[in-house]
C-alpha positions as CSV (number, residue, x, y, z in Angstrom):
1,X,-35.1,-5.3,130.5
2,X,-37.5,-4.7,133.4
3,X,-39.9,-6.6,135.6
4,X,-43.3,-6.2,133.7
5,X,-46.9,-7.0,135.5
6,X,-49.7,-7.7,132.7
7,X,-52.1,-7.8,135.7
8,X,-54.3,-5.9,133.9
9,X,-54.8,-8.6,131.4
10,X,-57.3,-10.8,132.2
11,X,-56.8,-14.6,131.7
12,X,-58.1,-17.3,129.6
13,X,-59.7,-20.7,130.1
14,X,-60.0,-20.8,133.6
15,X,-62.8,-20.6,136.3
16,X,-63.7,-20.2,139.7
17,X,-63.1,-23.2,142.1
18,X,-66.2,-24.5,144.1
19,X,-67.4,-21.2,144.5
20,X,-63.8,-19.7,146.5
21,X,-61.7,-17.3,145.2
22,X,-59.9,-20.1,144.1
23,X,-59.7,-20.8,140.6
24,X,-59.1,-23.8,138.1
25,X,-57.1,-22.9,135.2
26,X,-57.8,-25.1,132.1
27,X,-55.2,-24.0,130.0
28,X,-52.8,-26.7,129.8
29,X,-53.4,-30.2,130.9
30,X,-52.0,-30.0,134.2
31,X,-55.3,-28.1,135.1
32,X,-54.0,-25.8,137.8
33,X,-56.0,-25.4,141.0
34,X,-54.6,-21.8,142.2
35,X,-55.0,-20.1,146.0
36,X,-55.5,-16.0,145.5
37,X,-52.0,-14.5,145.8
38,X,-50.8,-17.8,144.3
39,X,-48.9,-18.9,140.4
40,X,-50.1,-22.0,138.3
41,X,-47.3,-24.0,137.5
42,X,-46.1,-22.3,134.9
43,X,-45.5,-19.0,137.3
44,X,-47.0,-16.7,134.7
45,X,-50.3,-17.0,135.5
46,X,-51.5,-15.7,138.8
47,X,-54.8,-15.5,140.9
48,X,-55.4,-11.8,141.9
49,X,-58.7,-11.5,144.0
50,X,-60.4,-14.3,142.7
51,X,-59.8,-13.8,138.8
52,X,-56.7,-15.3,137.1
53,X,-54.3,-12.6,135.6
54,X,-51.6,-13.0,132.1
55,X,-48.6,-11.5,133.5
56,X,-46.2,-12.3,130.7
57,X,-49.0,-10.1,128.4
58,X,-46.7,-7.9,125.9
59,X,-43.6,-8.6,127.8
60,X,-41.2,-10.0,125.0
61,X,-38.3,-11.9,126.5
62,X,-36.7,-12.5,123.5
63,X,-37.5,-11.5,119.7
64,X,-35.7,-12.2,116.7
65,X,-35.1,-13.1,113.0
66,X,-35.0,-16.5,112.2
67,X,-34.8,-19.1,109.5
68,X,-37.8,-21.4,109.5
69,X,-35.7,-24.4,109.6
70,X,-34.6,-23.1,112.9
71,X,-38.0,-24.1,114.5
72,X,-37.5,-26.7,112.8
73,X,-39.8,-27.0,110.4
74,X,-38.3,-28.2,106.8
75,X,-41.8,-28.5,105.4
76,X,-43.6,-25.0,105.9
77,X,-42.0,-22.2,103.7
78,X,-39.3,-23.4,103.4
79,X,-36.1,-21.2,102.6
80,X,-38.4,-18.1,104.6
81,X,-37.8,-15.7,107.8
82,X,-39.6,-16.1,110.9
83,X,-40.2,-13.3,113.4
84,X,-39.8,-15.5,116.7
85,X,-40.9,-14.1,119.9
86,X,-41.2,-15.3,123.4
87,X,-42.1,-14.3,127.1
88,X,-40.7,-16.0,130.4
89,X,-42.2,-19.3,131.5
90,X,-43.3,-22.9,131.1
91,X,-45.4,-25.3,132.2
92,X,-42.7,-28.2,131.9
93,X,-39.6,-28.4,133.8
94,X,-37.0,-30.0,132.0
95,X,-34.2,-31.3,133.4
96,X,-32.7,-30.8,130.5
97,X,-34.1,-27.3,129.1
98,X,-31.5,-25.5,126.5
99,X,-33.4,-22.2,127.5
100,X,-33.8,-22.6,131.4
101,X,-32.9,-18.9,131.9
102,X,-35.6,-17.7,130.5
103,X,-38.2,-20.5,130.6
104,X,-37.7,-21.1,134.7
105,X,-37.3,-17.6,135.7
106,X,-40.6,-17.2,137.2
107,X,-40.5,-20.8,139.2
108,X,-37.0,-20.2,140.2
109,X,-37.0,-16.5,141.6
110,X,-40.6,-15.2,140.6
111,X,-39.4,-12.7,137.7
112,X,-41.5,-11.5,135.2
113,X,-38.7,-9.7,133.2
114,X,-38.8,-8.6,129.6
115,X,-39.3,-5.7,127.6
116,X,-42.9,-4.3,126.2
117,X,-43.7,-5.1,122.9
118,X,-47.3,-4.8,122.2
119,X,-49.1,-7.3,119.7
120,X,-49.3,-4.7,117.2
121,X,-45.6,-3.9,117.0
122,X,-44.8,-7.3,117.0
123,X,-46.8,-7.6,113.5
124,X,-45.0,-4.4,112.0
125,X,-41.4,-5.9,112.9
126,X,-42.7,-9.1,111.6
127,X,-43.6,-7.3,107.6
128,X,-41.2,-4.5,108.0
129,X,-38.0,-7.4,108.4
130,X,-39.8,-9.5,105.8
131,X,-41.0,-12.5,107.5
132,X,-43.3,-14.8,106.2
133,X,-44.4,-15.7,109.9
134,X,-44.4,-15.5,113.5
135,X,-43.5,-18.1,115.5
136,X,-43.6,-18.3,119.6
137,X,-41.0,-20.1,120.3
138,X,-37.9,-20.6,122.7
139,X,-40.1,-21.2,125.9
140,X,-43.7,-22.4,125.5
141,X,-46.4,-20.5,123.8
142,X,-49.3,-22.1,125.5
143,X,-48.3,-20.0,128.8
144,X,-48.6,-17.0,126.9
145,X,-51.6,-17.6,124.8
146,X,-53.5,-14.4,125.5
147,X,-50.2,-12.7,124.0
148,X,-50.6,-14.9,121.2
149,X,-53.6,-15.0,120.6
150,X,-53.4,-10.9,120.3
151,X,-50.5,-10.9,117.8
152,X,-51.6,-14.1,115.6
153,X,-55.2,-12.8,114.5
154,X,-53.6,-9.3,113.3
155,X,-50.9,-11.3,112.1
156,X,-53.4,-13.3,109.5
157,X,-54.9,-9.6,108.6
158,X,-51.4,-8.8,107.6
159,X,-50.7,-12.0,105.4
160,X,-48.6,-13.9,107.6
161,X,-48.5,-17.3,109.2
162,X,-48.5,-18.3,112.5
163,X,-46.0,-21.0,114.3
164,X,-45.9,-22.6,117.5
165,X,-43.2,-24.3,118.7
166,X,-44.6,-26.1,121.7
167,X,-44.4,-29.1,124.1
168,X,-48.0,-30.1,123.2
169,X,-49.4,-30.0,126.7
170,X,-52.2,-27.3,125.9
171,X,-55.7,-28.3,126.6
172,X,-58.1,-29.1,123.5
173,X,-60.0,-25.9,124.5
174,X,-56.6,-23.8,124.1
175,X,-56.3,-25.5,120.8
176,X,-59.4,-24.6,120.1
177,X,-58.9,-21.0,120.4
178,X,-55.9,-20.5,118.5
179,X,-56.3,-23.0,116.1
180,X,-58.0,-20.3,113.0
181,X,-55.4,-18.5,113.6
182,X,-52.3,-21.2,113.7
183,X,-50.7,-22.8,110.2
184,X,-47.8,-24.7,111.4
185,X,-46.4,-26.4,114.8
186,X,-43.4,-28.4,115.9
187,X,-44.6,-30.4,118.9
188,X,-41.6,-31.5,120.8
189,X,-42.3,-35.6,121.7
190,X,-39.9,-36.1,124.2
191,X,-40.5,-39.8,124.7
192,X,-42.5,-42.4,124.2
193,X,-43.0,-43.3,127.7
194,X,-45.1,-41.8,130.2
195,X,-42.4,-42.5,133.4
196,X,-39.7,-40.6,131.2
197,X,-42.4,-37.4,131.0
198,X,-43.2,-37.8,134.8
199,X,-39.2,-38.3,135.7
200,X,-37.7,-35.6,133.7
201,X,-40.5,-33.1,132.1
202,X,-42.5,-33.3,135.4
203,X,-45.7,-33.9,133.5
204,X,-47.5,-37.3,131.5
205,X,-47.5,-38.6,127.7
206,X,-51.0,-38.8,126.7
207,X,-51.9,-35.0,126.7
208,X,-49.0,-34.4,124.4
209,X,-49.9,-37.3,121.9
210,X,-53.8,-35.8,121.8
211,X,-52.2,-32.4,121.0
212,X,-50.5,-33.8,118.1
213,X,-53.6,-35.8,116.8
214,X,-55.8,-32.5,117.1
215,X,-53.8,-30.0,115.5
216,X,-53.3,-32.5,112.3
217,X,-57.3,-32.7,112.8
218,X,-57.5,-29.0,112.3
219,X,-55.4,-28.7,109.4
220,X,-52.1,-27.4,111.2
221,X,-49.3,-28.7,109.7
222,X,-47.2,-30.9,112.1
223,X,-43.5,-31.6,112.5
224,X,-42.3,-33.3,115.5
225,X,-38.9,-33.6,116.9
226,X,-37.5,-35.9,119.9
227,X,-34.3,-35.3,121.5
228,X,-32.7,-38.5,121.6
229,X,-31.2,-38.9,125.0
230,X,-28.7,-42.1,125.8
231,X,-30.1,-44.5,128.3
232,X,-33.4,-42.6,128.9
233,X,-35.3,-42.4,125.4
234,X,-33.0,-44.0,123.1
235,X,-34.6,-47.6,123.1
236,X,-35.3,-49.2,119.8
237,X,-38.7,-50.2,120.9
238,X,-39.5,-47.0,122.3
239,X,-38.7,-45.1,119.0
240,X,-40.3,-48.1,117.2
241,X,-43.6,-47.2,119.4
242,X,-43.1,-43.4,118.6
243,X,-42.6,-43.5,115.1
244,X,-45.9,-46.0,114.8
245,X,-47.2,-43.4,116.5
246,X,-46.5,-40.9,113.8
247,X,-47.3,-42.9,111.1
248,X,-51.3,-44.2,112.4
249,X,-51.9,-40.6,112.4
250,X,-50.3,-39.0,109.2
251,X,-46.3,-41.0,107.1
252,X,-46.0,-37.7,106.1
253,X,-45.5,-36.1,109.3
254,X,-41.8,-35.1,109.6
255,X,-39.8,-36.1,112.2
256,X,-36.7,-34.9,113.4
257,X,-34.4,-36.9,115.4
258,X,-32.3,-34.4,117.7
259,X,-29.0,-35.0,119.0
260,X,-28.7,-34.4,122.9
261,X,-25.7,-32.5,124.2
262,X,-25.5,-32.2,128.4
263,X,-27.6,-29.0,129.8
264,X,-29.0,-27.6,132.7
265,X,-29.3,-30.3,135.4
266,X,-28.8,-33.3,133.0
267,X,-25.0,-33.4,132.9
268,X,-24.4,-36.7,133.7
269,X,-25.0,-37.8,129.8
270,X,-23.0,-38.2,127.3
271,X,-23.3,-36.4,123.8
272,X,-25.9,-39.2,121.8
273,X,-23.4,-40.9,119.4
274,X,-24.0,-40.8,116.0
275,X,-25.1,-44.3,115.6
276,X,-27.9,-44.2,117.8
277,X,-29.4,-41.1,115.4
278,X,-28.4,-43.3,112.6
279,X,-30.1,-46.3,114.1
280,X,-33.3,-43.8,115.1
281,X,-33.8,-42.1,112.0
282,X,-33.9,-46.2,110.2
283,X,-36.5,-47.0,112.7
284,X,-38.5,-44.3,111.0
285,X,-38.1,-45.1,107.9
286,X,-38.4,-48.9,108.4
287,X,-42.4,-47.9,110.3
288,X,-43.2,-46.0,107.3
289,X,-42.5,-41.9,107.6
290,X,-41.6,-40.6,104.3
291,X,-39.6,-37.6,105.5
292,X,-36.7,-38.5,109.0
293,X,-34.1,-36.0,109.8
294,X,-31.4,-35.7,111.5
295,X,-31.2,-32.5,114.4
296,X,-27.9,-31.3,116.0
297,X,-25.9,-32.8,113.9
298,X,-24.1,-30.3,111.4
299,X,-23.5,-31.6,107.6
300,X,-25.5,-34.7,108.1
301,X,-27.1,-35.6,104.7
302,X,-30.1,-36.9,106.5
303,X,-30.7,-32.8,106.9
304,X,-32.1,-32.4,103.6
305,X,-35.4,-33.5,101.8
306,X,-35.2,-36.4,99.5
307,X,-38.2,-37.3,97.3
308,X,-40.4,-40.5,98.4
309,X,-41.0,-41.7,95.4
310,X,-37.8,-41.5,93.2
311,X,-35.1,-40.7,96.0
312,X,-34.0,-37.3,94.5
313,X,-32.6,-34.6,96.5
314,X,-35.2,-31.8,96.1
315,X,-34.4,-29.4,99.3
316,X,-30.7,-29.7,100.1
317,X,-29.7,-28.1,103.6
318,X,-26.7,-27.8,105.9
319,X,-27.7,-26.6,109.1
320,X,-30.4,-23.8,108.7
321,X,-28.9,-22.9,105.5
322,X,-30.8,-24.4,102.6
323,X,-29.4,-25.1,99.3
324,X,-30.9,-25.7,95.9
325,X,-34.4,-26.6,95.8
326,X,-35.8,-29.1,93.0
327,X,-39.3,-28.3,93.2
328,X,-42.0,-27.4,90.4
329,X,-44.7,-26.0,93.1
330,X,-45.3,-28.8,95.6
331,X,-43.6,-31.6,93.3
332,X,-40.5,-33.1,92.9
333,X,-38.2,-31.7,90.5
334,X,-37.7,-35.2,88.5
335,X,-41.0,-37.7,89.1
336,X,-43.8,-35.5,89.9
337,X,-44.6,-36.9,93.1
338,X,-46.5,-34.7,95.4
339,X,-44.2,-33.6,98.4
340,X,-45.9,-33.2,101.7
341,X,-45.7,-29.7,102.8
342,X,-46.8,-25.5,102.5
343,X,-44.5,-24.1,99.8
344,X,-46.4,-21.0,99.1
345,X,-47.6,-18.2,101.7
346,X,-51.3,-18.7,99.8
347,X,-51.6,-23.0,100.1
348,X,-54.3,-24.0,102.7
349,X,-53.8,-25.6,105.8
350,X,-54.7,-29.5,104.4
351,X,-52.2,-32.0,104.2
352,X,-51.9,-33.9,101.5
């Protein structure tokens, strides 16, 4: 693993500032005014002479294997292989990140470090190990959307999907750019309060709820999941809030309710006790989301997919292995009823 420069790669979404070399980046919603020589807040993204420069471009931090439930997404192919990738960086800073090695390397010492893997090879490993998809995932894909972006539309030529697993603070012009080439998201909703976002994510709600709204507009299909922390986000009204959130948009979005273990600088927490995912993942239900799951929480039966209408077990999981699967295409096994989802590599991007 080496430092790599993608200076040559010349950014997206972004212009000059009042006619300086400065520039304003409109990438993500914090809408980055950046000095020449200087980094947006992601530290990926850097001004060089007046025009803003990619420098994660091809320079693969991580790359591997894995099960689509990993993302998670229970509803998108399931049972399939994702080809995950990721570069350094973020535009968030978590106090509680489960990948802060590799997502605040650039803000923390300035490294750019990966290996190259161009777009096109990226594609190849993704048919030749059988995936269904690509997903860019483990830190967040909107700071390396120009990589994206050059792996998703070859991707598509090639007959696979394309993931993002994101914090939902992209811009609606980013979304707007990778949108005919993206089929599934998880959008990570920390909370349901904006002093929680500006506290511990060092950012604001409403661009991350906007996200969410735009990509169902498109025809992505959503899945969120919240990290249920005790004594910061684990209010019954707050969930309440969040889940009504969900359900004014779309009940069949699927939400998954994420147990928090201590990490990074947020080690003063305890391990969320089962009853509180228990209590969360009622609180769904009670506002009206057909489809409530359990995260981080190993054997839980609130991991699998029961039927809305008749209750039936139709995709059973443990972890991110699944089990049998009662469906006749899209339908449950037993009543018929539709379930929301893409169960086949050739369904369109409408929800039901």
């Amino acid at each position: 693993m080496t430092e790599c420069d993608g200076s040559s790669v010349r950014a997206v979404l972004w212009e000059p500032w009042r006619g300086s070399t400065s520039v304003h980046c409109s990438l993500c919603a914090h809408h980055c005014r950046i000095e020449p020589g200087a980094r947006g807040l992601c530290g990926v993204r850097e001004n060089r002479d007046g025009v803003l420069r990619a420098l994660t471009f091809g320079c693969a931090i991580s790359a591997a294997v894995d099960p689509i439930e990993k993302k998670p997404l229970f509803h998108f192919l399931p049972t399939s292989t994702s080809f995950s990738i990721a570069t350094v960086g973020c535009n968030f800073t978590c106090s509680f990140c489960q990948n802060s090695d590799i997502s605040q390397m650039p803000r923390d010492g300035g490294h750019i470090r990966g290996s190259r893997f161009p777009p096109g090879e990226v594609v190849s490993q993704a048919v030749e190990t059988g995936c269904s998809s690509i997903s860019y995932t483990y830190t967040e894909p909107t700071v390396y959307l120009e990589y994206a972006l050059a792996c998703a539309e070859p991707a598509v030529d090639a007959g696979l999907k394309n993931v993002f697993v994101t914090n939902g603070y992209m811009t609606p012009e980013a979304l707007d750019l990778i949108g005919p080439y993206l089929h599934a998201a998880n959008v990570d909703l920390k909370s349901f309060d904006d002093d929680f976002y500006r506290a511990y994510v060092g950012a604001r709600l409403s661009p991350v709820l906007r996200s969410i709204r735009q990509l169902v507009d498109m025809g992505v299909w959503v899945e969120v999941t919240t990290l249920v922390i005790p004594g910061l986000n684990d209010g019954a009204d707050e969930l309440r809030s969040l889940a009504s959130f969900l359900v004014d948009i779309d009940p069949h979005i699927p939400w998954h309710v994420s147990r928090f273990h201590p990490s990074f600088l947020l080690l003063d927490r305890p391990v969320t006790p089962l009853a509180t995912i228990e209590r969360a993942l009622a609180i769904g239900r009670q506002e009206g989301l057909h489809y409530v799951y359990a995260g981080n929480v190993p054997g839980s039966g609130s991991e699998s997919t029961s039927c809305p209408e008749c209750g039936v077990v139709v995709i059973e999981r443990a972890g991110f292995r699944t089990g049998r699967v009662r469906l006749v295409g899209d339908s449950c096994g037993r009543c018929g009823a539709r379930i929301a989802g893409v169960f086949t590599s050739t369904e369109s991007r409408e929800r039901v």
